[in-house]
C-alpha positions in Angstrom: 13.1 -21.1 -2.0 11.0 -18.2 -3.5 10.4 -15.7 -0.9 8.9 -11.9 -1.6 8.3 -8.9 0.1 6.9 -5.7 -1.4 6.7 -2.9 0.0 4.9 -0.2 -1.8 5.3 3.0 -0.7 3.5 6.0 -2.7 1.9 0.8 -4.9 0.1 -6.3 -8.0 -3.6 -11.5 -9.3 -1.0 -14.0 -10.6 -1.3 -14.2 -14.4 -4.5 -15.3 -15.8 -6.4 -14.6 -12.3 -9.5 -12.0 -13.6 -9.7 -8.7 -10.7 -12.8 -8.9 -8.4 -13.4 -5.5 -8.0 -16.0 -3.4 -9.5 -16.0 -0.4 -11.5 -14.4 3.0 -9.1 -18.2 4.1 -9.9 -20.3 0.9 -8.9 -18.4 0.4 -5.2 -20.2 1.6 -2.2 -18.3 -0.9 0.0 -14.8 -1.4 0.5 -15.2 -4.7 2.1 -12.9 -7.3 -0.4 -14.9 -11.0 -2.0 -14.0 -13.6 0.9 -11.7 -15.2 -0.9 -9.3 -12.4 -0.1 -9.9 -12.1 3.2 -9.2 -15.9 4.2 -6.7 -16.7 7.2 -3.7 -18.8 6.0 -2.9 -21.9 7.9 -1.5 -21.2 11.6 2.2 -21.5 11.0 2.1 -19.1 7.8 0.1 -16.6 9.8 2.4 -16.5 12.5 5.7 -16.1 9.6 3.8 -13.8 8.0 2.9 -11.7 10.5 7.0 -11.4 11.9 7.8 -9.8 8.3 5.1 -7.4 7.7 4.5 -6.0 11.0 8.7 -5.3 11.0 8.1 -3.5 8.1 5.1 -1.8 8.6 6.4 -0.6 12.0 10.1 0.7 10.2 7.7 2.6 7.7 4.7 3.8 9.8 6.9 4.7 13.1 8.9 8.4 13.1 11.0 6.6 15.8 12.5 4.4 13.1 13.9 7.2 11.7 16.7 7.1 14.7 19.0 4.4 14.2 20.3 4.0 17.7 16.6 3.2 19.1 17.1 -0.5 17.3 21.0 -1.1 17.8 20.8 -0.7 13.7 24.9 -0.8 14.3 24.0 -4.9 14.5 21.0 -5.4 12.6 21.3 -5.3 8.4 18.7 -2.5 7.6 17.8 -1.2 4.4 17.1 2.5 4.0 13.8 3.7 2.7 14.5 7.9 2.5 15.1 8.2 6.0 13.5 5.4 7.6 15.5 2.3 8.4 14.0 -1.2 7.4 15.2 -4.3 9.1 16.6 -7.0 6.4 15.3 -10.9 7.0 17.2 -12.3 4.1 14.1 -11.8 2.0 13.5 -9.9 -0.9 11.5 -6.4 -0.6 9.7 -4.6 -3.3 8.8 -1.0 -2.7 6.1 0.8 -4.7 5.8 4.9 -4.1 6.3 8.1 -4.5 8.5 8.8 -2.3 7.8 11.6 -0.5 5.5 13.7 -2.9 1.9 12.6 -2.8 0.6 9.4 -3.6 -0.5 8.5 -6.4 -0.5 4.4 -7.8 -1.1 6.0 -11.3 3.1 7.0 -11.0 4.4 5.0 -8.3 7.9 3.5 -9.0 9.2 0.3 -7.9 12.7 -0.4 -6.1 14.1 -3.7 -4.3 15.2 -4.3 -1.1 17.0 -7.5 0.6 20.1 -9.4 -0.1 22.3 -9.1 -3.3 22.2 -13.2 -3.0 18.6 -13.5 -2.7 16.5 -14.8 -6.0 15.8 -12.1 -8.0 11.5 -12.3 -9.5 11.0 -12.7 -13.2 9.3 -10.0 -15.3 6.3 -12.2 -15.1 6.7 -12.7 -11.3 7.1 -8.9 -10.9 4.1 -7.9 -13.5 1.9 -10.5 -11.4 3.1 -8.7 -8.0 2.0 -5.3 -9.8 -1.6 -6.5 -10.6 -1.9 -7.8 -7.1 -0.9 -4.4 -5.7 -2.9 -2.5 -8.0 -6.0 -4.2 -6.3 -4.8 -4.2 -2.9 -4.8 0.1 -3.4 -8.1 -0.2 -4.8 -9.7 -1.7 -1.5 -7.5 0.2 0.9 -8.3 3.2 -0.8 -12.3 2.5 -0.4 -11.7 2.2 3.5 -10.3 -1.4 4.0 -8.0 -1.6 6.6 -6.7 -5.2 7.1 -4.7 -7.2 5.2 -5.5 -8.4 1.4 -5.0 -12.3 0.8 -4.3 -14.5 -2.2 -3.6 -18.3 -1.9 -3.2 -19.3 -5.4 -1.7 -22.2 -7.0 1.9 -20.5 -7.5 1.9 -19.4 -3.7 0.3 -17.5 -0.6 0.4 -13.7 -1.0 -0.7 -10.7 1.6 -0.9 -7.4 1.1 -1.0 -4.6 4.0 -0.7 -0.3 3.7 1.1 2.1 4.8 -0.3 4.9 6.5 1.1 8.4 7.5 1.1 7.7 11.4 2.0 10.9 12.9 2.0 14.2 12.1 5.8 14.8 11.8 5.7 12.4 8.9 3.9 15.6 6.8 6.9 17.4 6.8 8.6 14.9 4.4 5.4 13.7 2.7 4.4 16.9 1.2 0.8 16.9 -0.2 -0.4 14.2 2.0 -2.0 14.5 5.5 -1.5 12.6 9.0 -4.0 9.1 8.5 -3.4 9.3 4.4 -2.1 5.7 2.9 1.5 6.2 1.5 2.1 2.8 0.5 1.1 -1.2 0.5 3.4 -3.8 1.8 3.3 -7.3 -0.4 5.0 -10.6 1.0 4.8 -13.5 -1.6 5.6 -16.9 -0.5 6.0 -20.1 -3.0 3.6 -23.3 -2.6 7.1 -24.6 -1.7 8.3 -22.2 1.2 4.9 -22.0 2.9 4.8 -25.6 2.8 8.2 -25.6 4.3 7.2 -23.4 7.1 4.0 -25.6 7.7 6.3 -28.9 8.2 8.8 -27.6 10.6 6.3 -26.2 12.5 4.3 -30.0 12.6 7.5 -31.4 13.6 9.1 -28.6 15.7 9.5 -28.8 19.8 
């Protein structure tokens, strides 16, 4: 089972898919082709949904930054600077800066989740990169919702990350409260998705 989740804080079209967006100088609005903005069937939403909000919330919410609030002590978290993510048993990929400003042009790239967990090929990763590389382009033209792929290797969704409150500026140098610090990537395989769509057909 081929599960990802990438976070990119600071931030990937599967191999051979050509970019929809035009030209920085031809865009007047943000607003993605269709295509990307298509619901995923019911069950996937609702999976979906679970992982990135979790993450979102750890990254978005000054509050996460206090371990206690969440009973951490029981939870497996991963820590992102000072913020605490929540571990689901899936891989993470985080794209950023850290906490200078951001800028995609020199964003780096970490992993988080599981040491047992499948690791992505270079080609997996490179196509994760292209997808997050247009995400940031719609985002950064005003797009707020989510950017979706469904593609023939898998459903993908991409969310940002925005500075939520203005306590976050006194880590994130350079940036201001509302600014987008990063973009959040899940990746599920044909496979999983289909899994997740069957137990849900057949569950209680």
């Amino acid at each position: 089972m081929k599960t990802w989740l990438w976070i990119a804080t600071g931030l990937t079209v599967t191999a051979g898919v050509a970019m929809t967006r035009a030209p920085e100088s031809q865009q007047t609005d943000p607003t993605p082709p269709r295509e990307r903005t298509l619901a995923f069937p019911a069950p996937l939403e609702r999976s979906i949904n679970y992982m990135l909000d979790n993450s979102v919330k750890a990254l978005e919410d000054p509050a996460s930054l206090d371990e206690d609030r969440f009973g951490f002590s029981r939870i497996p978290v991963f820590r992102v600077g000072d913020h605490h993510v929540p571990l689901s048993g899936k891989v993470l990929w985080l794209y950023g800066n850290n906490t200078a400003k951001f800028d995609p042009a020199t964003w780096e790239s970490q992993t988080i989740g599981y040491s047992s967990q499948e690791v992505p090929s270079e080609a997996e990763t490179r196509a994760f990169d292209r997808k997050a590389k247009e995400a940031i382009g719609y985002f950064k033209d005003g797009w707020r919702q989510p950017i979706r792929w469904t593609a023939a290797d898998g459903y993908f969704e991409a969310r940002q990350v925005r500075l939520s409150d203005v306590k976050c500026v006194e880590c994130h140098q350079g940036n201001k409260q509302g600014d987008i610090v990063g973009v959040v990537m899940l990746g599920l395989s044909r496979e999983a998705g289909q899994r997740i769509i069957n137990a849900a057909a057949t569950g209680p």
